[in-house]
C-alpha positions in Angstrom: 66.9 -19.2 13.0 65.0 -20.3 10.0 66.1 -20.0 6.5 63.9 -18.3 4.0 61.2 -17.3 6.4 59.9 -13.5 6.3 60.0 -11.3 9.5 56.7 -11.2 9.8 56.9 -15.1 10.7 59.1 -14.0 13.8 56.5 -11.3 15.2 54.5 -12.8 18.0 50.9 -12.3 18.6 50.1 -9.2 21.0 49.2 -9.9 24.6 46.3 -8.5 27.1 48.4 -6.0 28.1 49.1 -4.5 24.7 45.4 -4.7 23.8 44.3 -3.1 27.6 46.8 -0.6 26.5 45.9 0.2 23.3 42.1 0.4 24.7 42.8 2.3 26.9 44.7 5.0 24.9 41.7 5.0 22.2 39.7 6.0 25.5 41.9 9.0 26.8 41.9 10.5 23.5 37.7 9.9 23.3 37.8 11.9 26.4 40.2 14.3 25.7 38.5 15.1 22.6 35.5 15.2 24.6 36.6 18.1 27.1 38.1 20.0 24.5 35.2 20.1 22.2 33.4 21.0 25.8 35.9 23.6 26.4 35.8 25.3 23.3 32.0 25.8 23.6 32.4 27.6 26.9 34.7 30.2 25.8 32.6 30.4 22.7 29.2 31.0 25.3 31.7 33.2 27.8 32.4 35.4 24.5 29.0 35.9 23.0 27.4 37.0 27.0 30.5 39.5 27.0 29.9 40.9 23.7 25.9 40.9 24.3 24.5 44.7 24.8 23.9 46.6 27.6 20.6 47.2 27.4 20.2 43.5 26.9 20.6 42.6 30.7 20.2 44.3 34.1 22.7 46.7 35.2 24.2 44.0 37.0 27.1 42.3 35.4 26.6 38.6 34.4 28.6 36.4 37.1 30.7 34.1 36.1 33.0 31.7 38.1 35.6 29.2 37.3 36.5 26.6 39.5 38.9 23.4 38.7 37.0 20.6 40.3 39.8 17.4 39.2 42.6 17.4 36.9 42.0 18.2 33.9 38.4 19.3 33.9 36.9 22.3 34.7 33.6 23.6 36.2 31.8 27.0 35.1 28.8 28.7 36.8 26.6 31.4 35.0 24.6 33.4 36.7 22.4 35.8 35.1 21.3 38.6 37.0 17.6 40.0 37.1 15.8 41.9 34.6 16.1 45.4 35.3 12.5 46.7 33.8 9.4 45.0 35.1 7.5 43.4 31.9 4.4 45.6 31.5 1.0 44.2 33.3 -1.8 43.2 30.5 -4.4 45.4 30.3 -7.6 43.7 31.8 -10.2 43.4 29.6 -13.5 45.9 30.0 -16.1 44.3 32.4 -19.2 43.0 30.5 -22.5 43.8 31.4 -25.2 41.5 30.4 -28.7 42.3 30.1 -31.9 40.5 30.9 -32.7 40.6 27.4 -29.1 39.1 26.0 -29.7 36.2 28.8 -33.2 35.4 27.1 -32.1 35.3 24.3 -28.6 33.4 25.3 -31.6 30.8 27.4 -33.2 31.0 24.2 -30.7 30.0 21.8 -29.8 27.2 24.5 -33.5 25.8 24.2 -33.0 26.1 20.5 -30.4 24.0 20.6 -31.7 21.7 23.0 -34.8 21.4 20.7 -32.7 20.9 18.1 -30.4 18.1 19.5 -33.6 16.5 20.4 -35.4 16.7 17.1 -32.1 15.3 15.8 -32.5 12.3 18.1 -35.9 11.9 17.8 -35.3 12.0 14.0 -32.9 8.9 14.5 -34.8 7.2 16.7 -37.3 7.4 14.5 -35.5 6.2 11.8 -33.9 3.3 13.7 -37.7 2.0 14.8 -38.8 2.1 11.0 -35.7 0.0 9.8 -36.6 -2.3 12.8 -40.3 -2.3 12.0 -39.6 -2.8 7.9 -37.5 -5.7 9.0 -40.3 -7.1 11.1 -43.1 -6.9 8.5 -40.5 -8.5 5.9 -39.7 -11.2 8.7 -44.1 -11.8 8.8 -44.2 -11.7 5.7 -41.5 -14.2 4.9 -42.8 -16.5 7.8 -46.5 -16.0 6.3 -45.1 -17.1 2.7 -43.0 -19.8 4.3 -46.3 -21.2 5.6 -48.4 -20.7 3.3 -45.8 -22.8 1.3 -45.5 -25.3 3.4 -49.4 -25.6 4.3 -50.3 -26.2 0.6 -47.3 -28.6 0.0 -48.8 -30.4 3.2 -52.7 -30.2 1.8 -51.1 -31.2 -2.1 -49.1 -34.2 -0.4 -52.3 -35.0 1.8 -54.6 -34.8 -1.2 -52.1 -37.1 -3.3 -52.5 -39.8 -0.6 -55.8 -39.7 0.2 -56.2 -40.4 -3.9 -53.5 -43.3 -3.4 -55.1 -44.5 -0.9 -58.8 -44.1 -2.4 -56.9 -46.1 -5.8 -56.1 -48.8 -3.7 -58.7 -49.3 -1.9 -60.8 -49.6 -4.7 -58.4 -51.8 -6.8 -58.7 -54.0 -3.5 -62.2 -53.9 -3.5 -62.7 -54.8 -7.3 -59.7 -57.9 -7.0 -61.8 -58.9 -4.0 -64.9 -58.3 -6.0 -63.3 -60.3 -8.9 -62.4 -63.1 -6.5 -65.6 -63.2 -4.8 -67.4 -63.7 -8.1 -64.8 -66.2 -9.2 -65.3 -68.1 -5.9 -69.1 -68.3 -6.5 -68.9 -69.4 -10.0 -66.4 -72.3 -8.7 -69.2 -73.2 -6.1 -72.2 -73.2 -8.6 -69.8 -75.5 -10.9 -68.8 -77.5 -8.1 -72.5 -78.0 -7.0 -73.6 -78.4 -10.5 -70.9 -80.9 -11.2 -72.0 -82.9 -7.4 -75.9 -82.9 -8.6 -74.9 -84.5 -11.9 -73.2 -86.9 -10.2 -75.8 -87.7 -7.6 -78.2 -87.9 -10.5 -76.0 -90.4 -12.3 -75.4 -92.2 -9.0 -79.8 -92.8 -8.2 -79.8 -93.2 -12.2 -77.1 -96.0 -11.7 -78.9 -97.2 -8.4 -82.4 -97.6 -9.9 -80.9 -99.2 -13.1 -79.0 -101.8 -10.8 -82.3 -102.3 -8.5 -84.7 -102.7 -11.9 -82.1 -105.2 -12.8 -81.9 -106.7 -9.6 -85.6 -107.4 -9.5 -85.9 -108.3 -13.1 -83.3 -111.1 -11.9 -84.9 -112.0 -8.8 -88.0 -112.2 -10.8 -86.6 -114.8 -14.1 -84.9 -116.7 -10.9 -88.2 -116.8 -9.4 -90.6 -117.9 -12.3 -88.0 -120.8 -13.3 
């Protein structure tokens, strides 16, 4: 044995069989619990049907039986006997005669209604088809602005190039004109400048022949 310990150190730990046990008590009071709180409200239901009225029931006495069916438990039966006065029959209601004239006007007021339910529709139809045919126009005439916007644009940016084109075609023409007039200038220079030389080339050659015979001529007389 151990010095200074406490008892409590010396207590060992509870088996399966003490906890099954302990279980299993926990249940059996459950259940007895259970039947007695069952029992009790029998004898309560037995007491209130033998305190109830005669008039209450049928001349015949409410049967009860008892019967154990295990131990401990027990099983009741009630049977309630018959009512001794008949409930009393509804009084049927008076037969209805209907007229010619209440069906016309009952076939009437159907045809009214008819017309009605149709006039209704009709009405909503009709209002469905002008929404759809509002939205159409506005779909036209969004499409027609749409192309007439996009038509001019087309005619402005056609109209824009033609001009560009027209510009350059012209500035083409007057650079080719300018060239063209420079080119024949050049060429009346250039032919100007070649007759001046030819003339200065027969000039020279007749000089040099005049010369030539004036020398052949002095060689000649001496």
């Amino acid at each position: 044995k151990r010095r200074g310990g406490s008892r409590l150190d010396d207590i060992s730990p509870p088996t399966v069989a003490e906890w099954l046990s302990v279980a299993y008590f926990i249940s059996f009071v459950h259940t007895a619990a259970y039947f007695s709180i069952v029992y009790f409200g029998v004898l309560i239901l037995l007491r209130y049907f033998w305190k109830m009225p005669s008039n209450a029931v049928s001349e015949d006495p409410t049967e009860i039986r008892c019967k154990e069916e295990s131990k401990g438990g027990l099983k009741f039966d009630v049977i309630i006997a018959d009512p001794a006065a008949t409930p009393p029959k509804r009084p049927a209601s008076p037969p209805t005669k209907t007229s010619a004239e209440e069906i016309e006007e009952k076939l009437k007021a159907a045809e009214e209604r008819r017309l009605s339910l149709e006039a209704n529709k009709m009405a909503k139809f009709a209002a469905k088809l002008s929404k759809i045919e509002e939205a159409s126009k506005k779909k036209d005439e969004q499409n027609s602005v749409f192309i007439n916007q996009t038509k001019e644009a087309l005619e402005q940016k056609m109209e824009t190039h033609i001009e560009k084109r027209e510009a350059y075609l012209t500035d083409i023409k007057a650079k080719l004109k300018d060239h063209l007039e420079g080119v024949e200038k050049s060429r009346q220079v250039f032919e100007q400048q070649t007759q001046e030389v030819r003339n200065a080339v027969e000039e020279k050659l007749k000089t040099a022949a005049a010369q030539r015979d004036e020398n052949i001529k002095k060689m000649l007389e001496n």
